[in-house]
C-alpha positions in Angstrom: -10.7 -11.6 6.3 -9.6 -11.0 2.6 -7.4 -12.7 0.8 -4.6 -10.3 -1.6 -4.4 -13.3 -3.9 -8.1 -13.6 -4.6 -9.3 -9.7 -3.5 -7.1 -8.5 -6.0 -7.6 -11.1 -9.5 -8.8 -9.3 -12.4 -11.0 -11.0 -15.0 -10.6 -10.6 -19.0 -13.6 -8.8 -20.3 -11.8 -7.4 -23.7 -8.6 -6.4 -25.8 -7.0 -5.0 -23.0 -10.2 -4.7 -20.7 -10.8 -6.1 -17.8 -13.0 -6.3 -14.9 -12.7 -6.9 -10.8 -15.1 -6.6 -7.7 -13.6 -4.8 -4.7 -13.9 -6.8 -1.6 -15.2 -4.6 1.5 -12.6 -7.1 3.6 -9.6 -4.4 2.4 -11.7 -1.1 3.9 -10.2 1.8 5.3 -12.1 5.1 4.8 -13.9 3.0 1.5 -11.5 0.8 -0.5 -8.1 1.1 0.7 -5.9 3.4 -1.8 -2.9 0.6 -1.8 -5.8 -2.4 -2.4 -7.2 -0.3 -5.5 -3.7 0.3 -6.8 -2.9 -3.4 -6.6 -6.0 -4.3 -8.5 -4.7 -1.8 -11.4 -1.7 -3.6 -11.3 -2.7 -7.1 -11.9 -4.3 -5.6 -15.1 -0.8 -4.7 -15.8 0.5 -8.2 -15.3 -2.0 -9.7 -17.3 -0.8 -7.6 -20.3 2.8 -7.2 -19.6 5.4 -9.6 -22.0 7.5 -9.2 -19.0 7.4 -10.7 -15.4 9.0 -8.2 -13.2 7.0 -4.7 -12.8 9.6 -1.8 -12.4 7.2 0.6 -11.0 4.0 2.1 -10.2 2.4 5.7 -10.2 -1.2 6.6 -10.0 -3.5 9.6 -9.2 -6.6 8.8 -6.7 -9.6 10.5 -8.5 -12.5 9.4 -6.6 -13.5 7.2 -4.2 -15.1 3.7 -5.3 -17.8 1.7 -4.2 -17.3 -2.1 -2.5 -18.5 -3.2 -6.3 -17.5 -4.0 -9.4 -15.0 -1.8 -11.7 -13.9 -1.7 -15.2 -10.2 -1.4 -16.1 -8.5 -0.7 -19.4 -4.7 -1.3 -19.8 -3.3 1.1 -23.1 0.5 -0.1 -24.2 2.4 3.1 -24.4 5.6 1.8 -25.0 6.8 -1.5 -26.1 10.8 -2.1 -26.4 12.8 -5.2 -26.5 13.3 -4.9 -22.3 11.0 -2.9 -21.2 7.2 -2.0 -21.2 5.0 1.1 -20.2 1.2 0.7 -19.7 -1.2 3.2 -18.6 -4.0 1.6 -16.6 -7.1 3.2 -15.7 -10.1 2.0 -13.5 -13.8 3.1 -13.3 -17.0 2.7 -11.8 -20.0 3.3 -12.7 -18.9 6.1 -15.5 -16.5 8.0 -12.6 -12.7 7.2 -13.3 -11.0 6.3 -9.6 -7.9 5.8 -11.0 -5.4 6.4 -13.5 -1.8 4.6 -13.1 1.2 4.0 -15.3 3.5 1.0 -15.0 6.6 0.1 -16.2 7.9 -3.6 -16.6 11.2 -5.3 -17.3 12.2 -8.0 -18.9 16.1 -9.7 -18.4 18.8 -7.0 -18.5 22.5 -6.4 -17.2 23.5 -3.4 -15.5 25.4 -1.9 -12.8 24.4 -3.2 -9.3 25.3 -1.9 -5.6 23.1 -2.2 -2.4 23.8 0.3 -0.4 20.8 1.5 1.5 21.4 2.2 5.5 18.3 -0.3 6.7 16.9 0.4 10.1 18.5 -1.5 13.0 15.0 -3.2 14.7 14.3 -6.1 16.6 13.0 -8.6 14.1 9.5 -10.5 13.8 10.3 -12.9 16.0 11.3 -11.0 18.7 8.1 -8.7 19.6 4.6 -9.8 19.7 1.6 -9.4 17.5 -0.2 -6.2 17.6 -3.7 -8.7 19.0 -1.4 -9.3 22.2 -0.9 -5.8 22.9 -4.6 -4.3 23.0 -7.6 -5.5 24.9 -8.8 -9.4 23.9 -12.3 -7.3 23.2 -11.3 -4.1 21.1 -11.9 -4.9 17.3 -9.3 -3.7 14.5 -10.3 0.3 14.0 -10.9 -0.7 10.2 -11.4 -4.3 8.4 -8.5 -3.7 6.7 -6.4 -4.7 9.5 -7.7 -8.3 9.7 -5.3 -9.0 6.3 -2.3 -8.2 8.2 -0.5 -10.0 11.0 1.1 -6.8 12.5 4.0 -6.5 14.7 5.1 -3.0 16.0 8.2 -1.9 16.6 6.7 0.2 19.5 3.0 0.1 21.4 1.5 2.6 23.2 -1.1 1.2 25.6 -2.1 4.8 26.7 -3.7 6.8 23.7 -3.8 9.2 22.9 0.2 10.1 24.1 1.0 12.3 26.7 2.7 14.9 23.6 3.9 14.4 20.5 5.8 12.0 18.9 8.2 11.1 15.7 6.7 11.3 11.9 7.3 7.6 12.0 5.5 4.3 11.8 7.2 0.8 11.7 6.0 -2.6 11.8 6.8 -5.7 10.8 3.5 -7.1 8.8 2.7 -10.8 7.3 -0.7 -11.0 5.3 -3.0 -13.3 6.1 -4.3 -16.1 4.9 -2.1 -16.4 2.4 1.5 -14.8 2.8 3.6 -15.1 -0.3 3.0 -15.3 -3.7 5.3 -17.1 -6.1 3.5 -14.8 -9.1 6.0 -12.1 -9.2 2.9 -9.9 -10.1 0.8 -10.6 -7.0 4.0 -10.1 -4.7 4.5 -6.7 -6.4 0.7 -6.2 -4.9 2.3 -6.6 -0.8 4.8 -4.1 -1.6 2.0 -1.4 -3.2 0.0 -2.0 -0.2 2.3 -1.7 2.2 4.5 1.2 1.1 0.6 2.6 0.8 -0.6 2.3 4.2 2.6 4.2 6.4 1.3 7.2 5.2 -1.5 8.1 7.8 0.3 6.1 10.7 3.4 8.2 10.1 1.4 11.4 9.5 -0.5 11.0 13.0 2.4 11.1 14.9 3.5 14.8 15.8 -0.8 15.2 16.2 -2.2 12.2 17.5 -1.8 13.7 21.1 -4.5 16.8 20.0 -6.8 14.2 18.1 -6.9 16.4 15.4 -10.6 15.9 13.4 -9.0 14.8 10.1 -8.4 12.4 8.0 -5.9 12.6 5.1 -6.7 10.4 2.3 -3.6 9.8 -0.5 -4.0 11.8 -3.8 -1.4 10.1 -5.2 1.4 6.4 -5.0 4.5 6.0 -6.2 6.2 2.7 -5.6 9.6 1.5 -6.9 10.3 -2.6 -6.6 13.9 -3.2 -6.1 14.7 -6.8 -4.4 11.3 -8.8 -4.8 11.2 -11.4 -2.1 8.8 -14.0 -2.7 9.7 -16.5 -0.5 9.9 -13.8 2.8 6.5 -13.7 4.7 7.6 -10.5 6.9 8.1 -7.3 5.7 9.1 -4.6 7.3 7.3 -1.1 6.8 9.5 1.7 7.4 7.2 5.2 6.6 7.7 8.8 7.2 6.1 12.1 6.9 8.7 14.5 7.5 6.6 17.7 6.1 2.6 18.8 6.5 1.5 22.0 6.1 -1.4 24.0 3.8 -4.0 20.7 4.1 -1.2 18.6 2.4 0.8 15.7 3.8 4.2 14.8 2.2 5.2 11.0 3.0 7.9 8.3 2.2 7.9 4.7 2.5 10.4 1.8 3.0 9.9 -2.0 2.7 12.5 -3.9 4.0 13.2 -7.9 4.1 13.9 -9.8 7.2 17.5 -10.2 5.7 17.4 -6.2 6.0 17.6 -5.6 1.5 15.6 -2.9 0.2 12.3 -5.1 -1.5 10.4 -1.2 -2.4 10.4 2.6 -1.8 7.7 5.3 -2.4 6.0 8.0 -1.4 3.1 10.6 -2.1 0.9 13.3 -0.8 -2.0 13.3 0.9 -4.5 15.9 1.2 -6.5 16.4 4.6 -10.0 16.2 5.4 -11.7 17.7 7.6 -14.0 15.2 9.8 -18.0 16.2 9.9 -18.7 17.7 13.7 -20.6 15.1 15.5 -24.7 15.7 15.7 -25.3 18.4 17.8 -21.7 19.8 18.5 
């Protein structure tokens, strides 16, 4: 089991260099894209003046290695209130990504909260995800050992019958440790979790067929609205309304127990076709 806290710390190698080892604890089909983009953004936060990251957007250029990367963080913009920083991570000579992040400092503006949040049973009321398979079946990826998971809905027989909605939703808690008070590191549960609904979602309409794919993310885009530091549950709310032409458009939602928006994204994601078993 990894730990976001410690899996994602970044160590001062430089002017504005700096240097991290993935964990293989946070695997799904190699380093998981949301894991990597949290890494980036600690970078960030290490540069930043300001305390509160606005946003995140990076392009997935290659897959890493359960090793050591190098990341340099460029100011692009500096103002009184705000800051832009690209942020770019490589291994071995091979960039795996390239990000830009914007941070805030204190400012006034216009306020209204008017998002439509889903009306779900909360956290308490369903059980964890471990109560719902068989005591023996491991999590499909080690990935899933960081989360406490609690699904809105649970399907014993898979694959379905048919199909069902481009929708995944699940209250999650990560484990051991499940809130941060570093605004920084709690921007890093809302990148990983607006990251991960995109294949969940996606698999829906398909899962039925077990299609031979896999559809990893070619790109993130994550906007923080309400941090929530002190809420251990978060509620992933994804969708993939549109795939078509080997690409996979998706949306994500993270919502606090208390139902406020805490972050919204999306991307694309580009499938992959799965090599035919030996001898088929």
């Amino acid at each position: 089991m990894g730990d976001l806290g410690v899996d994602t710390a970044v160590e001062a190698v430089g002017e504005g260099r700096y240097r991290a080892t993935l964990s293989k604890e946070w695997e799904i089909w190699g380093p998981m894209g949301g894991y990597v983009a949290a890494v980036a953004l600690r970078a960030a936060g290490a540069e930043s003046p300001f305390d509160r990251p606005a946003s995140f957007f990076c392009h997935y250029l290659s897959v890493a290695g359960f090793d050591t990367v190098d990341i340099e963080v460029t100011l692009l913009r500096q103002a009184r209130t705000a800051c832009s920083q690209r942020v770019v991570m490589t291994q071995g000579g091979k960039t795996v990504l390239d990000s830009t992040v914007w941070s805030v400092g204190p400012v006034e503006g216009l306020e209204h909260h008017l998002p439509d949040p889903p009306e779900v049973a909360g956290p308490d009321e369903l059980r964890p995800v471990e109560e719902l398979v068989p005591e023996d079946a491991p999590p499909p990826y080690p990935f899933w050992n960081n989360l406490e998971s609690r699904p809105l809905e649970f399907r014993k027989d898979w694959p379905p019958p048919g199909p069902l909605p481009p929708e995944w939703r699940t209250w999650a808690r990560f484990r051991p440790t499940a809130t941060f008070e570093d605004p920084w590191v709690d921007a890093c549960r809302a990148v990983v979790l607006i990251d991960v609904q995109s294949w969940p979602s996606a698999t829906g309409p398909h899962a039925w067929q077990m299609p031979p794919f896999i559809a990893p993310s070619l790109d993130l885009y994550v906007a923080f609205h309400e941090p929530c530091p002190g809420e251990p549950w978060l509620l992933a709310d994804g969708h993939a309304p549109a795939a078509g032409d080997g690409l996979i458009g998706w949306t994500g939602r993270l919502w606090s127990p208390g139902r406020r928006l805490v972050a919204s994204g999306g991307g694309q994601a580009l499938c992959r076709r799965l090599p035919s078993p030996a001898g088929g």
